[in-house]
C-alpha positions in Angstrom: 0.0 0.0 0.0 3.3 2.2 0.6 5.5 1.3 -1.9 3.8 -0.3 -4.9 3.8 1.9 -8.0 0.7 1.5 -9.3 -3.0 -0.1 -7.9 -2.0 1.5 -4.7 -6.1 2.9 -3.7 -7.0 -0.7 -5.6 -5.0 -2.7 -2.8 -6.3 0.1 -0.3 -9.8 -1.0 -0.8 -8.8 -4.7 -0.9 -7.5 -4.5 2.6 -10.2 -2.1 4.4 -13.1 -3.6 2.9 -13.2 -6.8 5.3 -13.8 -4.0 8.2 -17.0 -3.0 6.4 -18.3 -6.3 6.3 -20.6 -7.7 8.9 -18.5 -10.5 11.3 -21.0 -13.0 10.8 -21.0 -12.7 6.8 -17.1 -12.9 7.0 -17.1 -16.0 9.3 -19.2 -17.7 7.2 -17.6 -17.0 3.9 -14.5 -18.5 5.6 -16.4 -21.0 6.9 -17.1 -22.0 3.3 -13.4 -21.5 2.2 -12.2 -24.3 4.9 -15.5 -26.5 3.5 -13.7 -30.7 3.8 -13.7 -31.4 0.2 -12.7 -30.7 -3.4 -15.2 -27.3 -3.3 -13.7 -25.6 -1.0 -11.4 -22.7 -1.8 -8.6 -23.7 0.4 -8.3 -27.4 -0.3 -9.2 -26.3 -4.3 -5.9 -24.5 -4.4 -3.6 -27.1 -2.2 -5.0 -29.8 -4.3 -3.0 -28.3 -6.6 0.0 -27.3 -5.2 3.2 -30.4 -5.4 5.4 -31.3 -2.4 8.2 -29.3 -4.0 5.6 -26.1 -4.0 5.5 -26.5 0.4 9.3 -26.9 0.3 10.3 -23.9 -1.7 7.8 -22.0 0.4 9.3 -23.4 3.5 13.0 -22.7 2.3 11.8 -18.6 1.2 10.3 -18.1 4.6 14.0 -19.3 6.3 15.6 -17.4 4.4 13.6 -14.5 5.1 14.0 -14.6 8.7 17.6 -15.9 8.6 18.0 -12.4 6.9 16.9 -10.3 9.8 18.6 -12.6 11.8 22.3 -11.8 10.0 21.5 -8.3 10.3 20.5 -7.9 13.8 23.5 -10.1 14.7 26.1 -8.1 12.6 24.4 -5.3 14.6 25.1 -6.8 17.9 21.6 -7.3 18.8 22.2 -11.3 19.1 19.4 -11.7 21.6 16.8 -10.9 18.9 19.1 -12.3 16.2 18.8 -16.0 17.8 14.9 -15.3 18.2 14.4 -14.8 14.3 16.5 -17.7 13.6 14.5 -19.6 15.9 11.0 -18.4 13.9 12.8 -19.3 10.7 13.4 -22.9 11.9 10.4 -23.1 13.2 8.6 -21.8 9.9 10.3 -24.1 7.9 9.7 -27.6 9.7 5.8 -26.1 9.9 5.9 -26.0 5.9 7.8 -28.6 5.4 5.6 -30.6 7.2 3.1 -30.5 5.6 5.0 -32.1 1.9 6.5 -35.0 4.6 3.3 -37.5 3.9 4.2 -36.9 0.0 7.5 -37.7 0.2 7.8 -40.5 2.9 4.6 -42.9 3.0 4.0 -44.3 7.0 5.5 -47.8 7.5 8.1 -47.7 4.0 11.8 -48.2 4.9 14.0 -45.1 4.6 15.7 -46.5 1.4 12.8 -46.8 -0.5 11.5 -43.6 0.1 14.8 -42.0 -0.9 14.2 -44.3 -3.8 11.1 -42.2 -5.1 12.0 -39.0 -3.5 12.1 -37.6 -7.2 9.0 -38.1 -8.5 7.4 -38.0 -5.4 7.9 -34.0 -5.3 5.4 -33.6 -8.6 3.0 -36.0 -5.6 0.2 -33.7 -4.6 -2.3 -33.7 -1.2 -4.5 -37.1 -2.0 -7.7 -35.9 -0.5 -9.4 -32.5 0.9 -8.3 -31.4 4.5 -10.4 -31.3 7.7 -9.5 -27.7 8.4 -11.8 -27.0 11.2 -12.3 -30.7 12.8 -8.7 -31.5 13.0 -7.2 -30.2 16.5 -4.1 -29.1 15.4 -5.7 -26.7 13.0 -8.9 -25.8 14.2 -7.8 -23.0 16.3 -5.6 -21.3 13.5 -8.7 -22.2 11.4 -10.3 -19.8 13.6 -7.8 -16.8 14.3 -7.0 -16.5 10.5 -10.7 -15.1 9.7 -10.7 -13.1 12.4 -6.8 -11.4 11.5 -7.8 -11.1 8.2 -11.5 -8.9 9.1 -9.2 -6.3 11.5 -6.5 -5.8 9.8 -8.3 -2.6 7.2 -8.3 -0.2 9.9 -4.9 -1.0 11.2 -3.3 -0.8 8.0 -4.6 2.6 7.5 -3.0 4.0 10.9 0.5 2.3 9.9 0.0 3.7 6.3 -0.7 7.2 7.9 2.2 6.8 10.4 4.9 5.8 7.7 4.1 8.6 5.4 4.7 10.8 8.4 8.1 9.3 8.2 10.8 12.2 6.5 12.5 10.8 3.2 15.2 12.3 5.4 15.6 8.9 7.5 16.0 6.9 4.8 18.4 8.8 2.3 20.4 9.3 5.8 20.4 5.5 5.8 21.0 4.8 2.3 23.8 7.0 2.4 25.1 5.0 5.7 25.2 1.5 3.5 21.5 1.0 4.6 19.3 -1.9 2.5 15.8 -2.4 2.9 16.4 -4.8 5.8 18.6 -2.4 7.6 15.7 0.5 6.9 12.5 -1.8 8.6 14.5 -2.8 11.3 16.5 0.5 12.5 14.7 3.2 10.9 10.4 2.1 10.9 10.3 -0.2 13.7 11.6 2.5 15.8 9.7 5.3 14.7 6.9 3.2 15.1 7.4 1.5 18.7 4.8 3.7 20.0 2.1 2.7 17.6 2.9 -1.0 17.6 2.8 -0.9 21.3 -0.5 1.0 21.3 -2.5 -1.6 18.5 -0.4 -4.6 20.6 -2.1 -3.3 24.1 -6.0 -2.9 21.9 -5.6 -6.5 20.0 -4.5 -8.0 23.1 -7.3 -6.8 25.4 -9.9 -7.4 22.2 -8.8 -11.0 21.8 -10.1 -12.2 25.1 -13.7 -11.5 24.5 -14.5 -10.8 20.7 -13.5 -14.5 19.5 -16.5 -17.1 21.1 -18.6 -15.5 19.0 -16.8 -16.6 15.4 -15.3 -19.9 17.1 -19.1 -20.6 18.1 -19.9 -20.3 14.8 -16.7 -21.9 13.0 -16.7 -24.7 15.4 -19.3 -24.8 18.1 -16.0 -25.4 20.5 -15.3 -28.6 19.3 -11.6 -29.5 18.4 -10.0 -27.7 20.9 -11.5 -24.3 20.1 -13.3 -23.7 23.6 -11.9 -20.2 24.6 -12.6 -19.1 28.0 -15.4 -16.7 27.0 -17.5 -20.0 24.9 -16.5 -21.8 28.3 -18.2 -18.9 30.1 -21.1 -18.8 27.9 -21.4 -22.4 27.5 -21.6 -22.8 31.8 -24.3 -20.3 31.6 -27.1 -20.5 29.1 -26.3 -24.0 28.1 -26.0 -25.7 31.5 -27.4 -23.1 33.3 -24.9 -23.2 35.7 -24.6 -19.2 36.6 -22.7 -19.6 40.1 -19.6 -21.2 38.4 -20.0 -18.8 34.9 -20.3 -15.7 37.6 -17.1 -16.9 39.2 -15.2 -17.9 36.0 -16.0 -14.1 34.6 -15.0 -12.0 37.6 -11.9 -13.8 37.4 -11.3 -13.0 33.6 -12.1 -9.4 34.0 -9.8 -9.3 37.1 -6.6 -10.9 34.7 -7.8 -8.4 32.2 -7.5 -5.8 34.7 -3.9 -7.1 35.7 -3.0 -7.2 32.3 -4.2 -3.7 31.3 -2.4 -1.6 34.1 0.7 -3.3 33.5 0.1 -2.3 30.2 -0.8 1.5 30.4 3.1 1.4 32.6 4.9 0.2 29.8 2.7 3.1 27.2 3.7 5.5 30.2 7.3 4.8 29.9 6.4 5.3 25.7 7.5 9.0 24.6 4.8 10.0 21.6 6.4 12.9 19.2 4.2 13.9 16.4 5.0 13.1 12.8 6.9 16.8 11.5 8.9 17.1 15.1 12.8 17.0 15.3 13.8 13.7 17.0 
């Protein structure tokens, strides 16, 4: 939306117009999208895709955090460094994962797997996916939808903060050997501590009672999806057990509470400078 030289209102619109749809019309549309079977929009396309596709994708999302990684190291911030390697490792064996069935089939020695390694990268996923039944992606299932319908609004406030950003900064850093690594990590992301902090302390607080409403519809709780407000709710109106719900909310407001003071400290400590003042 910053940087693109042409389409830029066209991929404006594409990213604010999930926040002018209603929630329930954008859980079920996703609700459709994980649908267990050749129609639906996600298995469609990974139907599709070949073992080699998951490992290339794998290998470019290592290499993308192994990149911050060298920089922040050769920067002597190795603390951070050793966190984004650690993401990049963990990216990759997610991705990769998923091409493992492909290549190596449960029960078949080692040797013959390495046998048909080859033409087992062309191999593609055999049948549709149980995106919302299966445990270990239900939840994600669910949080995806949800990213993806609040993210218009927040894009707008970082589009608005980095244009506030002088040209300045980055000639400065350009002139200093700077690449475009080097400018998001020591020129944005510290301009910007202040406003990731801010939309960090709102998401955090808004994620611990605006989800049972889409997982109740996604999922109904099942496959490991029961949040503490569907728990709640569940106690309540379904088993009309209100002494135990009553208990089980005072003590989630009172966390939330916890959570939100130490919170507003660390935005105290925060210095906020607007957008055309010296720094």
């Amino acid at each position: 939306m910053q940087e693109v030289p042409r389409g830029k209102l066209l991929f404006r619109l594409i990213y604010y117009l999930p926040a002018v749809v209603t929630g329930i019309v954008t859980i079920l549309l996703w609700k459709q999208f994980y649908e267990p079977s050749e129609r639906g929009a996600l298995n469609a396309l990974l139907l599709r895709i070949p073992a080699i596709g998951y490992i290339v994708l794998a290998t470019l999302l290592f290499g993308i955090a192994m990149a911050f990684a060298r920089r922040l190291w050769s920067n002597d911030i190795k603390g951070v460094a050793i966190t984004c390697a650690l993401v990049g490792v963990i990216l990759f064996f997610t991705v990769a994962n998923i091409a493992r069935p492909l290549l190596f089939i449960a029960g078949e020695p080692l040797i013959e797997s390495l046998r048909h390694l080859l033409p087992r990268l062309l191999a593609t996923q055999p049948e549709p996916y149980r995106w919302l039944s299966d445990p270990q992606t239900a939840m994600l299932a669910c949080v995806i939808p949800m990213i993806w319908a609040g993210m218009g609004p927040g894009c707008l406030i970082y589009l608005a903060a980095l244009k506030g950003i002088a040209d300045e900064y980055y000639e400065a850093a350009e002139i200093d050997g700077a690449g475009f690594i080097d400018k998001i990590l020591f020129v944005i992301f510290p301009i910007l501590k202040p406003l990731i902090i801010i939309n960090f302390v709102g998401a955090f607080i808004g994620s611990w009672y605006g989800a049972e409403g889409n997982i109740l519809v996604m999922t109904g709780g099942a496959a490991n999806t029961e949040v503490a407000g569907l728990h709640i709710w569940f106690k309540a109106f379904t088993f009309l057990q209100f002494g135990p719900a009553t208990a089980m909310a005072w003590m989630l407001g009172f966390l939330l509470i916890g959570f939100t003071v130490h919170q507003l400290r660390i935005l105290a400590r925060v210095e906020f400078r607007t957008a055309g003042e010296e720094r």
